[in-house]
C-alpha positions, -999 to +999 in steps of 0.1 A: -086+035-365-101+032-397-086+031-433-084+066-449-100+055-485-092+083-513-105+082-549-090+091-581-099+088-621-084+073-646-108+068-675-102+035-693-086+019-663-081-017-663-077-034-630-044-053-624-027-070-591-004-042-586-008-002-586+014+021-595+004+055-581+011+086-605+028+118-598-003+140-593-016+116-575+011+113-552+014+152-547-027+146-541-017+122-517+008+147-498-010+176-498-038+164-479-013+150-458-024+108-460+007+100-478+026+090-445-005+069-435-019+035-448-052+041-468-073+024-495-072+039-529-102+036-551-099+042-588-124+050-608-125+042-647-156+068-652-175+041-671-186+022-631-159+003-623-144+010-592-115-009-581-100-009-544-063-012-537-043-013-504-013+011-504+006+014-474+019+042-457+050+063-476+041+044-502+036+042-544+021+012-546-004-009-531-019-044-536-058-047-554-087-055-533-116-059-546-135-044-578-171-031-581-194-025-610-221+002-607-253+006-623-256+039-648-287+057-642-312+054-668-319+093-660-300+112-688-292+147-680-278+168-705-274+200-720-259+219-753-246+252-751-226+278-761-188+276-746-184+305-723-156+327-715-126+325-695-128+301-665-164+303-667-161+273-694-146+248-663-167+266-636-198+249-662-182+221-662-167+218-623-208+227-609-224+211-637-209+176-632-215+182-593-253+186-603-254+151-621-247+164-657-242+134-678-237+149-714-218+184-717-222+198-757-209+231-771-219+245-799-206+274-821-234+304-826-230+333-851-226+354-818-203+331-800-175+344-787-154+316-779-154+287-800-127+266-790-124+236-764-093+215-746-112+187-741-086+169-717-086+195-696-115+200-691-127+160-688-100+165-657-117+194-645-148+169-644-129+137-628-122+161-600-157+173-593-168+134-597-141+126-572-152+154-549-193+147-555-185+109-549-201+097-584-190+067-606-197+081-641-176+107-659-202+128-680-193+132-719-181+164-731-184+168-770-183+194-794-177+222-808-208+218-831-224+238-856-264+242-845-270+230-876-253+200-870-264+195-832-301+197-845-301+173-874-281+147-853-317+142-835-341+120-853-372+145-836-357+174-828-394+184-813-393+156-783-355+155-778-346+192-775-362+221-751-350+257-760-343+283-733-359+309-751-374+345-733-399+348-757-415+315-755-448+318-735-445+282-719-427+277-687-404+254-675-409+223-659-387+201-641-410+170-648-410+177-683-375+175-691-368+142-684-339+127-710-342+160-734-314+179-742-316+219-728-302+237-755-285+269-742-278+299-765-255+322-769-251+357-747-250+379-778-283+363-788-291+341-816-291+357-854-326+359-869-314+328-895-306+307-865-341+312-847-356+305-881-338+272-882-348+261-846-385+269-858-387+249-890-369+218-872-400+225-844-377+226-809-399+241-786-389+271-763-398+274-727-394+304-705-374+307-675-380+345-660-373+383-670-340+381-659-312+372-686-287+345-675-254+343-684-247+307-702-228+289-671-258+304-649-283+288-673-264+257-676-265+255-639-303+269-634-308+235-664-290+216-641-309+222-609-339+214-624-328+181-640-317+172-604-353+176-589-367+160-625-350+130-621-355+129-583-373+093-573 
């Protein structure tokens, strides 16, 4: 019979001979019933290092294994946007990091209507779609931002940044938005000061259809077409 192998996150972790196994872990552990059983626990720091540890059955401890360093992929995938409402915010963040997102940024928009973040929560929200997706890396989550600041922190804001913009007359391509930031607006729109900004720093807008998306559902549609971008 083989070893039941069950993966958690703990950013920063440092490998030692001994692990102690946490309380939500150990509820984990329980509720999917592999608490009474001997398995291999993987824990992943979020940065590639995945270190193996034997724990035996009924028990909250085990002994280390082994330890593994992955490779990041040199295919970024990111986006900035406006932090939607509700649980829409971790929904984002739960299907985005599923999709391969490496770098989650919010900004703050004249016609945003949320502009707070709980950034632990929602980097647990993320370990737990990692976990479940079976990746090594946790993505970053920054922000809030002004657009002003998002934009000048680019050295050429014209290569690095692609606007989802329904006016724009260019479409979308999934092979040209390799390692650029898609930079998602607001549902209220953006003010007639902000588009001005966006066109004297020269980020180009593409197109993506008629129909208006809601921010989580163009963070998502963003993160589709990363996923086939940076398909080898």
């Amino acid at each position: 019979m083989s070893t039941e192998e069950i993966v958690f996150f703990r950013p920063g972790f440092l490998p030692s001979a001994e692990l102690k196994l946490e309380g939500e872990e150990i509820s984990h552990l329980k509720a999917f019933r592999v608490y009474s059983e001997e398995k291999a626990v993987i824990i992943k720091d979020g940065s590639g290092t995945n270190s193996y540890y034997s724990v035996p059955a009924s028990s909250k401890s085990g002994s280390f294994l082994k330890s593994e360093k992955k490779e990041k992929p040199k295919q970024a995938s990111c986006i900035a946007t406006a932090i939607p409402k509700g649980n829409r915010l971790e929904w984002l963040i739960q299907k985005g990091t599923e999709l391969g997102i490496t770098k989650f940024i919010f900004l703050v928009f004249a016609h945003s209507d949320r502009k707070d973040l709980n950034p632990e929560r929602l980097l647990k929200v993320a370990a737990e779609a990692c976990a479940q997706s079976n990746q090594d890396f946790l993505p970053e989550i920054l922000g809030p931002f002004s657009l002003q600041k998002f934009v000048e922190s680019y050295s050429d804001p014209k290569d690095e940044l692609l606007l989802l913009d329904p006016r724009s007359e260019t479409k979308i391509d999934p092979n040209s938005i390799r390692n650029k930031t898609i930079l998602i607006g607001p549902e209220g729109g953006f003010r007639s000061e902000e588009l001005d900004f966006l066109r004297k720093s020269s980020v180009p807008g593409v197109n993506v259809g008629e129909s208006i998306l809601r921010i989580e559902t163009a963070g998502i549609f963003a993160a589709s077409l990363f996923r086939i971008g940076n398909w080898d």
